[in-house]
Short mmCIF file of the C-alpha atoms (twelve columns), coordinates in Angstrom:
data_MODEL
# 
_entry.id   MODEL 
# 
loop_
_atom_site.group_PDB 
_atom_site.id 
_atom_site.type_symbol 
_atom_site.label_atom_id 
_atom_site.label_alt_id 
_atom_site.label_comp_id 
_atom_site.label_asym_id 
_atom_site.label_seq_id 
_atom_site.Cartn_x 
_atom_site.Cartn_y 
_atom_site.Cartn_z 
_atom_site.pdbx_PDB_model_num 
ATOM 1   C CA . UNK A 1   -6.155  7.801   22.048  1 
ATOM 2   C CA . UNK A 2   -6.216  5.448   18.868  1 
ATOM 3   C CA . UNK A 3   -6.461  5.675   14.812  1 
ATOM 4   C CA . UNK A 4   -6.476  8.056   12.470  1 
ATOM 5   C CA . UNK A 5   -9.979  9.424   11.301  1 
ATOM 6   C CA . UNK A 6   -9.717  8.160   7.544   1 
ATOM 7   C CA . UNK A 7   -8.943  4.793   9.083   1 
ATOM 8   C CA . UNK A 8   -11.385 2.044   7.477   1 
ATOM 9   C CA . UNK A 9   -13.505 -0.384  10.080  1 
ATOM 10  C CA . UNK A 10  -14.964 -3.527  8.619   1 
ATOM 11  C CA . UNK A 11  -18.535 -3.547  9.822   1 
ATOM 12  C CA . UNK A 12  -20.695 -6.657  10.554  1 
ATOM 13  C CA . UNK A 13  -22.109 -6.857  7.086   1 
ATOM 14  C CA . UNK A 14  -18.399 -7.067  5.676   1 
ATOM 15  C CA . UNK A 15  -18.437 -3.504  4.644   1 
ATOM 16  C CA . UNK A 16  -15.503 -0.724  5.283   1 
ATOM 17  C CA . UNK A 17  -16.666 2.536   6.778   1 
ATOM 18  C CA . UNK A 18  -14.287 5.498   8.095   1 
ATOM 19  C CA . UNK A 19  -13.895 5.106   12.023  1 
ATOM 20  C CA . UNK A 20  -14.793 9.253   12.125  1 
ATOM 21  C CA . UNK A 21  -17.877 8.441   10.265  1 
ATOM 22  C CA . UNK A 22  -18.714 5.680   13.010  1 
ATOM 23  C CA . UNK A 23  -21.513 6.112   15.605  1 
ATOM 24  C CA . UNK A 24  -22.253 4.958   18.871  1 
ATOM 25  C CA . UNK A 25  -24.622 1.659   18.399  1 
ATOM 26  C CA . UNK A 26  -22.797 0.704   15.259  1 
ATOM 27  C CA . UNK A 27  -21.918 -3.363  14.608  1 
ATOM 28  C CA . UNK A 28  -18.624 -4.471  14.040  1 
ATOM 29  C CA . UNK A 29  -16.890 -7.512  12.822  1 
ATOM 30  C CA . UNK A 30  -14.233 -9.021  15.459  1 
ATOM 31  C CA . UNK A 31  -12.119 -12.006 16.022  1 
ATOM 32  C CA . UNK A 32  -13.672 -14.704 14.861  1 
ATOM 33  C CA . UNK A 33  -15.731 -12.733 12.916  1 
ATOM 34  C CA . UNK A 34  -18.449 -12.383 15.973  1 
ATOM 35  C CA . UNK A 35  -20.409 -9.594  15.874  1 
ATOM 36  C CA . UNK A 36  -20.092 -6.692  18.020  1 
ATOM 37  C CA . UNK A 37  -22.036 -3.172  18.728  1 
ATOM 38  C CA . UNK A 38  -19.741 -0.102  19.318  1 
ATOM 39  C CA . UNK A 39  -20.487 1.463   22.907  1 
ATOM 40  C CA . UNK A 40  -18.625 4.539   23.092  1 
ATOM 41  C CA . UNK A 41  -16.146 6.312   20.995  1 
ATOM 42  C CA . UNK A 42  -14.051 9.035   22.502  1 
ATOM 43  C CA . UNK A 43  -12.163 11.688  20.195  1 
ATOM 44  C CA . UNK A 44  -9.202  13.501  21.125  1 
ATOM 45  C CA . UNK A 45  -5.882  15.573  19.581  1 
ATOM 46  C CA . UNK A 46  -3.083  13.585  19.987  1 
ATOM 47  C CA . UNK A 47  1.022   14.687  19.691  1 
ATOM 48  C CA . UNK A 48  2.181   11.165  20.277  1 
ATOM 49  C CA . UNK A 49  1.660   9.753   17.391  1 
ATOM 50  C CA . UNK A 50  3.413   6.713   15.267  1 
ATOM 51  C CA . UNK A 51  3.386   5.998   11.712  1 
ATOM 52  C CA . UNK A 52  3.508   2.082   11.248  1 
ATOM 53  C CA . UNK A 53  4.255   0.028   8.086   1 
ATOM 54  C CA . UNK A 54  3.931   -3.402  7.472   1 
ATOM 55  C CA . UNK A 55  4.169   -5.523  4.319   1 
ATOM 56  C CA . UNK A 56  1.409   -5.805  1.520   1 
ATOM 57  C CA . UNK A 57  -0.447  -2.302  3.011   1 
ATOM 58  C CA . UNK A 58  0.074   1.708   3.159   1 
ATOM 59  C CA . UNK A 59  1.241   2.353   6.461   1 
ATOM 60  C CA . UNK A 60  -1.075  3.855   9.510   1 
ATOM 61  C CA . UNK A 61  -1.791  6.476   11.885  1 
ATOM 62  C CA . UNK A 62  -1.406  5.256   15.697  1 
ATOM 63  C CA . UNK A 63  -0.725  6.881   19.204  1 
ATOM 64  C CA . UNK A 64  1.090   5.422   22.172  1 
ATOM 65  C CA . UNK A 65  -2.412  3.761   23.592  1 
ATOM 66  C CA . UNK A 66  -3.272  1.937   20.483  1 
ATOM 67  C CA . UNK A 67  -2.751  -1.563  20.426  1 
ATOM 68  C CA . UNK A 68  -2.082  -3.960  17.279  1 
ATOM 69  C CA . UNK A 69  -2.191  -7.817  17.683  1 
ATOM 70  C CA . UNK A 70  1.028   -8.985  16.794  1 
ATOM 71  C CA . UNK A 71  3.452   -12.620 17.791  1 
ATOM 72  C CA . UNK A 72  6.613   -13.949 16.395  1 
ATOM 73  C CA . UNK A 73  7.461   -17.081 14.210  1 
ATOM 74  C CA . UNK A 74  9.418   -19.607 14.903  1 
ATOM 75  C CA . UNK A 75  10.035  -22.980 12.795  1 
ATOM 76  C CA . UNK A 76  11.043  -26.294 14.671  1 
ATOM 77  C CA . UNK A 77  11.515  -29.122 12.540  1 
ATOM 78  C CA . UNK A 78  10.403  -27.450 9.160   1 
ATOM 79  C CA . UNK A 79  7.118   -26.303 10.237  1 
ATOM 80  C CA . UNK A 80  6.285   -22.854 11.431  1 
ATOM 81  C CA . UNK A 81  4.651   -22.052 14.325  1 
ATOM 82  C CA . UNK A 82  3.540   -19.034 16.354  1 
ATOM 83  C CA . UNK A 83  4.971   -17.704 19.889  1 
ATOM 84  C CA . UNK A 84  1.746   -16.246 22.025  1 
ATOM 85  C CA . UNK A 85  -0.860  -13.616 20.369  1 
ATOM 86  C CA . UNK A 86  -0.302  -10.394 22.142  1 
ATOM 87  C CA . UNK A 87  -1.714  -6.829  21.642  1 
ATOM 88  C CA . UNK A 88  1.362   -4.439  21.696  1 
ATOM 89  C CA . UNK A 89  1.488   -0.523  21.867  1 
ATOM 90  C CA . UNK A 90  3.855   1.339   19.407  1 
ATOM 91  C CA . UNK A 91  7.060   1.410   21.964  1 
ATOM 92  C CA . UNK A 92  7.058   -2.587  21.713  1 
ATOM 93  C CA . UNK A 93  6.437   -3.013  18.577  1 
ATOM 94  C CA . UNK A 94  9.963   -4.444  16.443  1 
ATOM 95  C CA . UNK A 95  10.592  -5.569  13.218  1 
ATOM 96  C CA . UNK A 96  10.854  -9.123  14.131  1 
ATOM 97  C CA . UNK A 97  7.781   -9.812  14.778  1 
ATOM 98  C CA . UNK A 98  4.432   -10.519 12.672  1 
ATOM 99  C CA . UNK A 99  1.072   -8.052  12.142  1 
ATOM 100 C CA . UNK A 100 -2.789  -10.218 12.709  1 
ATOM 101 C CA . UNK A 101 -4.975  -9.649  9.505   1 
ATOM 102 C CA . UNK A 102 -8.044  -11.798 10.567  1 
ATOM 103 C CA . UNK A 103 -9.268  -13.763 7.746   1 
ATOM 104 C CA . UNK A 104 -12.455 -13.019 6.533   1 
ATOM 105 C CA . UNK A 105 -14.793 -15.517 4.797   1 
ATOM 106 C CA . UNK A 106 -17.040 -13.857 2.032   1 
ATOM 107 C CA . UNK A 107 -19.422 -16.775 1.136   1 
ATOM 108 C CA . UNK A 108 -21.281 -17.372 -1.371  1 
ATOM 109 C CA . UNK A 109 -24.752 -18.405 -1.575  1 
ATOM 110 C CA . UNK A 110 -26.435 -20.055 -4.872  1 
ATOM 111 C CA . UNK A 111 -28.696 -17.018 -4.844  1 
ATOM 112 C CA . UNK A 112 -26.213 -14.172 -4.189  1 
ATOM 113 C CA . UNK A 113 -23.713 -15.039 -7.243  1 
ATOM 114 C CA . UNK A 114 -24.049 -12.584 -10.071 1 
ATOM 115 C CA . UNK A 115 -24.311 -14.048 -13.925 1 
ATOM 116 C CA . UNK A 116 -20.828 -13.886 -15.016 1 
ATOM 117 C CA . UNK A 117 -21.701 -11.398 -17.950 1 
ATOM 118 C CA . UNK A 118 -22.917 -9.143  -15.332 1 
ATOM 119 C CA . UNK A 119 -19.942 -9.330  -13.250 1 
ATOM 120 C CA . UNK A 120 -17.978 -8.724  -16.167 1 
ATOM 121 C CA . UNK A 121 -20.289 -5.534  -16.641 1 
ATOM 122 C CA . UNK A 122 -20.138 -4.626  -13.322 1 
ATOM 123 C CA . UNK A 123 -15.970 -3.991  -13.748 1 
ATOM 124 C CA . UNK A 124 -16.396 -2.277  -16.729 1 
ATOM 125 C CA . UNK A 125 -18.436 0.522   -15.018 1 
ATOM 126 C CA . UNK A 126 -16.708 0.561   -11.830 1 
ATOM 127 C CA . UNK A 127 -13.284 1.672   -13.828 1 
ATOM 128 C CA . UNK A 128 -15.217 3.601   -16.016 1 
ATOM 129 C CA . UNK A 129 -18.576 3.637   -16.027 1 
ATOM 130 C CA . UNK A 130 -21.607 5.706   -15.164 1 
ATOM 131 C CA . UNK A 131 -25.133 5.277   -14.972 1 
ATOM 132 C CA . UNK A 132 -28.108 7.141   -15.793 1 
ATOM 133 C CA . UNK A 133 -31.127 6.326   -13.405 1 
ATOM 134 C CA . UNK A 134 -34.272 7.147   -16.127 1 
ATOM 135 C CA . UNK A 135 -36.964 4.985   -17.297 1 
ATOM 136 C CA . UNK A 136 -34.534 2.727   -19.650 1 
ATOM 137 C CA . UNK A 137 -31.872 2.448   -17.209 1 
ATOM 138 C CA . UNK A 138 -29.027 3.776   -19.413 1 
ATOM 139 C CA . UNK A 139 -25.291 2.597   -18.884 1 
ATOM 140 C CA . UNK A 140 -22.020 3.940   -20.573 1 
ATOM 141 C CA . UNK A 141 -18.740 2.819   -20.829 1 
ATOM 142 C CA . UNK A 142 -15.976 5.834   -22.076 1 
ATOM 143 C CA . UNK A 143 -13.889 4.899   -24.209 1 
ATOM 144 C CA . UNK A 144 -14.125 0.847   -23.548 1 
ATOM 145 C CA . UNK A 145 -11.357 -1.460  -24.516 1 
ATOM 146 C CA . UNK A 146 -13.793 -4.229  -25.315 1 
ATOM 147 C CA . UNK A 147 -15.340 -3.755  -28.708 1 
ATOM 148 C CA . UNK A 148 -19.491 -3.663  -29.507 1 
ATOM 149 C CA . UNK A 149 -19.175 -7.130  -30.267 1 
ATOM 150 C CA . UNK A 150 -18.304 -8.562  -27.064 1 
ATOM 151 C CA . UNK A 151 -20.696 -6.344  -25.327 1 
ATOM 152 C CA . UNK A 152 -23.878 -8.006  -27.435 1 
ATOM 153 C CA . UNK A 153 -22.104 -11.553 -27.098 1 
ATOM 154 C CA . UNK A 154 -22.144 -10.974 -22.859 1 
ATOM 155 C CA . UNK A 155 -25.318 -9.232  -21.980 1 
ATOM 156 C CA . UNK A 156 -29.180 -9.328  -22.932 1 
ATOM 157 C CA . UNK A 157 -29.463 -5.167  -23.950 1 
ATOM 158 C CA . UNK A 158 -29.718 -2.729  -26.293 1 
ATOM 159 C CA . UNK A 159 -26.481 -1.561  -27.733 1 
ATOM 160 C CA . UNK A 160 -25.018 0.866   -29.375 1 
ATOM 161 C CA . UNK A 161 -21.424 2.815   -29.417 1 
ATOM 162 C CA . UNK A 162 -20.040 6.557   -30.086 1 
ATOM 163 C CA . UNK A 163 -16.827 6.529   -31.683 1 
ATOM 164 C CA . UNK A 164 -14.247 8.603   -33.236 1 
ATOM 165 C CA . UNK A 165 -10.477 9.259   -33.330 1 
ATOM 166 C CA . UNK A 166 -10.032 9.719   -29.907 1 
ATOM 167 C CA . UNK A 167 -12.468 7.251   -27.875 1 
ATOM 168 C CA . UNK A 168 -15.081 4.910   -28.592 1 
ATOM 169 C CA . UNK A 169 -18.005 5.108   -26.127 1 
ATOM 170 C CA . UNK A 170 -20.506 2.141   -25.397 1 
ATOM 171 C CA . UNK A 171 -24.142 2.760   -24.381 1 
ATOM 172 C CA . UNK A 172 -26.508 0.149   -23.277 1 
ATOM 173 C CA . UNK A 173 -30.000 -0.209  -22.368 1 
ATOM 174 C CA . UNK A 174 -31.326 -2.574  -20.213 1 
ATOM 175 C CA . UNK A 175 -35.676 -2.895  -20.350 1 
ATOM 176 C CA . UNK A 176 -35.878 -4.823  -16.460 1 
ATOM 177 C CA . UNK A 177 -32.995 -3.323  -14.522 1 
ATOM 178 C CA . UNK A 178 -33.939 -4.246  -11.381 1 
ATOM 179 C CA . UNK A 179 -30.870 -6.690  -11.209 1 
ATOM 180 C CA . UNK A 180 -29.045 -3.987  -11.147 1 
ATOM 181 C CA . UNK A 181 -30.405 -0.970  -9.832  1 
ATOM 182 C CA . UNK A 182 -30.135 -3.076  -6.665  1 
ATOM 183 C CA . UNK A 183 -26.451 -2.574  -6.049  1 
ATOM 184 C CA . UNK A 184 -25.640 0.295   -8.460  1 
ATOM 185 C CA . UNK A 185 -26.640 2.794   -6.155  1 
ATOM 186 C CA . UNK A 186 -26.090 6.291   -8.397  1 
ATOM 187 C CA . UNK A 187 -23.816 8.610   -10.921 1 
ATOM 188 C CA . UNK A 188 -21.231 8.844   -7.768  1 
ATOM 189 C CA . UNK A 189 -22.053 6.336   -5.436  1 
ATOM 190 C CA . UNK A 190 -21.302 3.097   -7.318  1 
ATOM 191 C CA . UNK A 191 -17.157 4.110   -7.750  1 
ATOM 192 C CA . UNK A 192 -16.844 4.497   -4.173  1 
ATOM 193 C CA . UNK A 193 -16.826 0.651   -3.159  1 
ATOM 194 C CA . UNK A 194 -17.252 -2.789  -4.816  1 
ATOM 195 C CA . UNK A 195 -20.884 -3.959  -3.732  1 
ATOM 196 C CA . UNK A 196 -21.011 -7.119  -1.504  1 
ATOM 197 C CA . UNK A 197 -23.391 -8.855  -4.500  1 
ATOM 198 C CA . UNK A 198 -19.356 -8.794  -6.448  1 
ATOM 199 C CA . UNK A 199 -17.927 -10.121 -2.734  1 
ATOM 200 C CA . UNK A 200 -19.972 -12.483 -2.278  1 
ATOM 201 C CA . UNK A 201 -20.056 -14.019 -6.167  1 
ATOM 202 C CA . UNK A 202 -18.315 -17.224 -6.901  1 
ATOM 203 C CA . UNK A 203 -14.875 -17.477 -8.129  1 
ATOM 204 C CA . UNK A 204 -15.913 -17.712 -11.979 1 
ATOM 205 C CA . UNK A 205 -18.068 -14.255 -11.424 1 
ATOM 206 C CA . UNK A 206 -15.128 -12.798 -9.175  1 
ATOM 207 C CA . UNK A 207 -12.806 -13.372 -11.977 1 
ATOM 208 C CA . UNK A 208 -14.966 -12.024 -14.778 1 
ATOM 209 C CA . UNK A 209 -15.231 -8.935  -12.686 1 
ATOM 210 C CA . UNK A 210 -11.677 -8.779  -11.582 1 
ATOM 211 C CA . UNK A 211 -9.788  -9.041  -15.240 1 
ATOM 212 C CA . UNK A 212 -12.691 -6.555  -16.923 1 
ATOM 213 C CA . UNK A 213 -11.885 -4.185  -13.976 1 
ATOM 214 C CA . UNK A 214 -8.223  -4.396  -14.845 1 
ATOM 215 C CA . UNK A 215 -8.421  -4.184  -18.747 1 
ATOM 216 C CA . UNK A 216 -10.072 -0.730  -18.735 1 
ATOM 217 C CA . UNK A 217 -7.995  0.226   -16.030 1 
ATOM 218 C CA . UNK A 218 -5.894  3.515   -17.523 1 
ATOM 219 C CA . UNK A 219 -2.269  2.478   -16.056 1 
ATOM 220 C CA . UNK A 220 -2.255  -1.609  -14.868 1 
ATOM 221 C CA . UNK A 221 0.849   -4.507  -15.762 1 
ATOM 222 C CA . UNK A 222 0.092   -7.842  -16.462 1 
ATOM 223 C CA . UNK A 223 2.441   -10.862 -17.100 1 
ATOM 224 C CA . UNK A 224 2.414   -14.643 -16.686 1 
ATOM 225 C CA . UNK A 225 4.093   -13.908 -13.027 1 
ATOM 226 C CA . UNK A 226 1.367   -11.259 -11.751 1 
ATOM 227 C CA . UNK A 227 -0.122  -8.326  -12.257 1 
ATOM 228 C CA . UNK A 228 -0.938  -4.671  -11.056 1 
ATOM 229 C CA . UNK A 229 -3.961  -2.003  -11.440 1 
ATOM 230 C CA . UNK A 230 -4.501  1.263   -10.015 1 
ATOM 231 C CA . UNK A 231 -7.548  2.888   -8.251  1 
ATOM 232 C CA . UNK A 232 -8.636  6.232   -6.494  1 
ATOM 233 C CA . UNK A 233 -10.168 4.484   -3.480  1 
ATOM 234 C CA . UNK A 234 -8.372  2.914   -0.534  1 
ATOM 235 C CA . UNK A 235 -11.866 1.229   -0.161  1 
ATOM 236 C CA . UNK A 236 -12.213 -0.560  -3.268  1 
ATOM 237 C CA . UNK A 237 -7.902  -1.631  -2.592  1 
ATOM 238 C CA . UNK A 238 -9.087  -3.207  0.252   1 
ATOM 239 C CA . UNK A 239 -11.463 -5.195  -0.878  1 
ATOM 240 C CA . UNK A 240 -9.719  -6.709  -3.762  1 
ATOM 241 C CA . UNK A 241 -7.342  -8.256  -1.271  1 
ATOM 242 C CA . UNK A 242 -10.600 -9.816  -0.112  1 
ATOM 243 C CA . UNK A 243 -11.339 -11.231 -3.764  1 
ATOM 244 C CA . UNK A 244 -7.793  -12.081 -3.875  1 
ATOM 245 C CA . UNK A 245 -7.580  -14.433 -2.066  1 
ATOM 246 C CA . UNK A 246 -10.774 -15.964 -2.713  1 
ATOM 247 C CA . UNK A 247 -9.892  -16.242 -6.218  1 
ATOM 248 C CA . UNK A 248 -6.696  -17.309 -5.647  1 
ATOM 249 C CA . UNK A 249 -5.649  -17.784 -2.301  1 
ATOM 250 C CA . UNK A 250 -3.066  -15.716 -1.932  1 
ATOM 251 C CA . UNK A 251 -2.619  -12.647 -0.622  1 
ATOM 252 C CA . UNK A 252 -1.785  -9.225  -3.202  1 
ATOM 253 C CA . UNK A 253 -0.592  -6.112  -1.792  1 
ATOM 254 C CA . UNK A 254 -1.699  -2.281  -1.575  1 
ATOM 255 C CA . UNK A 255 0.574   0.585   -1.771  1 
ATOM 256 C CA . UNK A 256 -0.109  4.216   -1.544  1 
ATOM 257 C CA . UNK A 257 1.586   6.308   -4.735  1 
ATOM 258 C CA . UNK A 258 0.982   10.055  -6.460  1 
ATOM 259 C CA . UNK A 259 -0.407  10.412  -9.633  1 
ATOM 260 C CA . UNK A 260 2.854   11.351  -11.203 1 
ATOM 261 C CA . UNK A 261 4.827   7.996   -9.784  1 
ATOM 262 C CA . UNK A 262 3.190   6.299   -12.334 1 
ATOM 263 C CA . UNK A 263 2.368   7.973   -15.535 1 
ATOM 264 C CA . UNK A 264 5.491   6.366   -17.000 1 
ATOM 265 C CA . UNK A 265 6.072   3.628   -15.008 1 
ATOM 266 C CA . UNK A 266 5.899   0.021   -16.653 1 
ATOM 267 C CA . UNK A 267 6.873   -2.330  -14.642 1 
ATOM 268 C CA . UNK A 268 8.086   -5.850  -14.659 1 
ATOM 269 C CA . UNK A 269 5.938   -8.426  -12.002 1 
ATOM 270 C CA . UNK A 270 9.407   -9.354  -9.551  1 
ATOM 271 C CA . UNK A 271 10.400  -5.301  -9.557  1 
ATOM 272 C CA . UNK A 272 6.907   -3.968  -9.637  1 
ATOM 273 C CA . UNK A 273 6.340   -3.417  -6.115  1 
ATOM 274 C CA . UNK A 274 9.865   -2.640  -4.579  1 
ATOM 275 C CA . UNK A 275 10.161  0.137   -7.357  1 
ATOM 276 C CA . UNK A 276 6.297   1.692   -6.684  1 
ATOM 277 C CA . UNK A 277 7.979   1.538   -2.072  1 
ATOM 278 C CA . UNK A 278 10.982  3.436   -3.110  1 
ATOM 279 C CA . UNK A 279 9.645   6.637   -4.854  1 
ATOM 280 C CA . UNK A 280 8.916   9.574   -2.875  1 
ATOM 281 C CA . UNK A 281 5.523   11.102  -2.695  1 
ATOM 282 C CA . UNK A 282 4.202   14.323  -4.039  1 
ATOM 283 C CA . UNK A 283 1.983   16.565  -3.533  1 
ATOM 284 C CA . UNK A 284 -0.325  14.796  -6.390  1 
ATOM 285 C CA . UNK A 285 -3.480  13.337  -5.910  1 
ATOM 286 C CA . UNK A 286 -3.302  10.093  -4.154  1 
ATOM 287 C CA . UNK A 287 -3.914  6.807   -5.499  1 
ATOM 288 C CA . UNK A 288 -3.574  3.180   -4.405  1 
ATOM 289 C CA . UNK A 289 -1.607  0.353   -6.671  1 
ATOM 290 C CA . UNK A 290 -2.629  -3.109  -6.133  1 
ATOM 291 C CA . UNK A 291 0.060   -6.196  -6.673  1 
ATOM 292 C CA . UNK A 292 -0.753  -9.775  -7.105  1 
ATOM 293 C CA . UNK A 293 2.377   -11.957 -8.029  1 
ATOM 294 C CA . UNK A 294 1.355   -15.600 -8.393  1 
ATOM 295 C CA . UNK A 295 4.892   -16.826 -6.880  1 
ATOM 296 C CA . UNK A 296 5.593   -14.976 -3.921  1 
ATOM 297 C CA . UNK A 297 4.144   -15.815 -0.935  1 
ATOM 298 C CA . UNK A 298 5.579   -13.141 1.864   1 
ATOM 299 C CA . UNK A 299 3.174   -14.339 4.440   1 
ATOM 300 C CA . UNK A 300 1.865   -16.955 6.941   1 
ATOM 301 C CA . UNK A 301 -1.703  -18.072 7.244   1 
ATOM 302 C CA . UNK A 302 -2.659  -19.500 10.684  1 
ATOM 303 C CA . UNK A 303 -4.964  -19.681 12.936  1 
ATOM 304 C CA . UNK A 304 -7.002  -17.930 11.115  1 
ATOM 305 C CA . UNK A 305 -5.025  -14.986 10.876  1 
ATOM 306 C CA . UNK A 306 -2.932  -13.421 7.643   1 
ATOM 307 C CA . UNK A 307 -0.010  -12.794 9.716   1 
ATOM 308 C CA . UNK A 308 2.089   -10.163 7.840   1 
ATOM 309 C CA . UNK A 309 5.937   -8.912  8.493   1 
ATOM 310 C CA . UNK A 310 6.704   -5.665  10.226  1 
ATOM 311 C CA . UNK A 311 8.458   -3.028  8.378   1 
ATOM 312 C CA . UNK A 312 8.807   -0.271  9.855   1 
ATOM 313 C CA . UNK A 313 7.889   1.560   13.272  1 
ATOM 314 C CA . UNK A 314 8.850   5.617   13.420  1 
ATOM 315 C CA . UNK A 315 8.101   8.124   16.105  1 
ATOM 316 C CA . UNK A 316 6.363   11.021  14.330  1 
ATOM 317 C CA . UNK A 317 7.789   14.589  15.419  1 
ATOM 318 C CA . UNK A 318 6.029   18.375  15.552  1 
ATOM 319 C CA . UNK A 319 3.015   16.274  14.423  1 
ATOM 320 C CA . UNK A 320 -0.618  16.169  16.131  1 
ATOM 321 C CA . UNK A 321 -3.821  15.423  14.671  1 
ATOM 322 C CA . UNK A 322 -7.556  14.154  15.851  1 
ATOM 323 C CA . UNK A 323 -7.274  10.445  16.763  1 
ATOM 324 C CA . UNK A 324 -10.409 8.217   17.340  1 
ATOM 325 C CA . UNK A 325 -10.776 5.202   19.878  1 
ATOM 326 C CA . UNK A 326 -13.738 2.598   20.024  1 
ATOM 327 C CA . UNK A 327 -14.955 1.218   23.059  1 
ATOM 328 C CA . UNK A 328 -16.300 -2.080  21.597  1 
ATOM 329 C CA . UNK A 329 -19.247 -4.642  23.540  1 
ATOM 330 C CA . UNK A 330 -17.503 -7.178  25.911  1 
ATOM 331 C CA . UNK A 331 -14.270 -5.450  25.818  1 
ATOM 332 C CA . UNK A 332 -13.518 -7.062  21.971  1 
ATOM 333 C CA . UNK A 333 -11.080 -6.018  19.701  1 
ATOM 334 C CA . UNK A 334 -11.973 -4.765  16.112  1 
ATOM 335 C CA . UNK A 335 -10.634 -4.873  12.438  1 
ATOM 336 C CA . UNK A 336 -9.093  -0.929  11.422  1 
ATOM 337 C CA . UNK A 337 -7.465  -1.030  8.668   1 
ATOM 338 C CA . UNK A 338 -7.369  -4.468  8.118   1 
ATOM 339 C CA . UNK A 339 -5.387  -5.363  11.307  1 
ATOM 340 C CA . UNK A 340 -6.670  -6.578  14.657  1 
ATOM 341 C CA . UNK A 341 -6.996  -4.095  17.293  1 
ATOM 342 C CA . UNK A 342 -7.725  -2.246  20.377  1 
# 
């Protein structure tokens, strides 16, 4: 039938959304990033079902119709080249052959970049912020590793902190919010993805916001080789692949782990993210690591594709759950879960 529900779509305006929270009429970003509108979507319980890994993402959810764009590699005379593009169910998939991740462009236009004091703001409340929608447009940080001082030196607000043995708090108060109350939707909303005003920033702004994100992140490891930083959402992991490589251009990794896989894990940048593959789940509350290593480069970009290794391909037994499949305009494929497919 197709993908698992909690499978994430990019949409046409570059956003994720959970293919069982798609409608019919919905736009869609395909190949070539052209723009498609979902016709139909059928749901249906399926017992032949697949899990699939490959490298720098959790692994998925398929059944025996899905269909993931995939090729081999080959290298005459020192320079690497692809075999032809084909989609492929689950029973011909093999590890020796490569995984499609169309790349997507997030451009930036001279009005859309955010002020870089902003940006670093915005990654400050997105680990651990929260925002109170009254007249003054009040904003606190708990327990912020950045001190007052860098707070007044950044932004053009009222501030103040709460502090004692345990935490120090930082408040601020901003008299024209309206840059932003634009993309800092509410109390819950804001944590669940990173707004496309942050995608669509320069570099400079996408770095400010990256490295504040990471410093007030509770469990992260940085070095001159790389670094890694944890978050709740699969969402937000996703998209700072995206600023990834448009920072750097290179592509980090996302892994699924428990809570308790990490609480006393400190890792070293080369180890990090064979150590984080090899430890069993739990039945702890999920969370998603993400790995940049400035070094390693266990991919091939071509033709406009990320084209990543295949790990793994298993036949799931006693196992059935609701599967999803889009039928998308002219018969094109779509991006689920970051991977080209039908």
């Amino acid at each position: 039938m197709g993908y698992a529900g909690d499978s994430l779509v990019l949409l046409a305006d570059k956003t994720f959304k959970r293919l069982d929270s798609l409608v019919e009429g919905d736009y869609i970003l395909s190949s070539n990033e052209e723009i498609k509108q979902i016709i139909r979507i059928d749901e249906a319980y399926s017992t032949n079902l697949w899990s699939v890994k490959f490298k720098n993402f959790p692994s998925i959810y398929i059944d025996d119709k899905s269909k993931i764009l995939a090729t081999k590699v080959v290298r005459e005379n020192d320079v690497y080249a692809l075999t032809k593009k084909t989609f492929l169910n689950a029973e011909l998939l093999e590890k020796s052959l490569v995984i499609g991740v169309p790349y997507v462009s997030f451009t930036t236009e001279v009005d859309d970049s955010l002020e870089t004091g902003i940006a670093w703001l915005y990654g400050k409340i997105l680990s651990k912020g929260y925002i109170s929608f009254d007249r003054n447009f009040n904003v606190a940080v708990n327990d912020s590793k950045s001190n007052l001082e860098h707070y007044k030196k950044r932004l053009n607000c009222k501030t103040s902190q709460g502090i004692n043995k345990k935490y120090r708090n930082i408040y601020l108060t901003f008299k024209n919010p309206n840059f932003l109350r634009e993309f800092l939707v509410d109390k819950k909303e804001h944590k669940r993805f990173i707004h496309n005003k942050i995608m669509n920033s320069d570099v400079e702004s996408l770095k400010e916001f990256l490295f504040s994100f990471i410093e007030e992140s509770t469990i992260y490891d940085y070095s001159e080789k790389g670094f890694r930083f944890n978050t709740d959402s699969k969402y937000i992991a996703y998209q700072f692949i995206y600023i990834l490589l448009k920072i750097f251009k290179r592509m980090g990794s996302v892994e699924e782990v428990r809570e308790d896989d990490i609480l006393d894990y400190l890792p070293n940048a080369r180890e990090m993210q064979n150590n984080f593959i090899n430890k069993k789940p739990s039945y702890k509350k999920k969370k998603y690591a993400v790995f940049f290593d400035y070094e390693r480069r266990n991919y091939l970009i071509k033709d406009n594709f990320i084209w990543l290794q295949l790990q793994s391909v298993k036949k799931l037994k006693n196992k059935s759950m609701p599967m999803f499949q889009l039928e998308i305009e002219d018969g094109y494929p779509f991006i689920c879960n970051n991977v080209l497919v039908k």
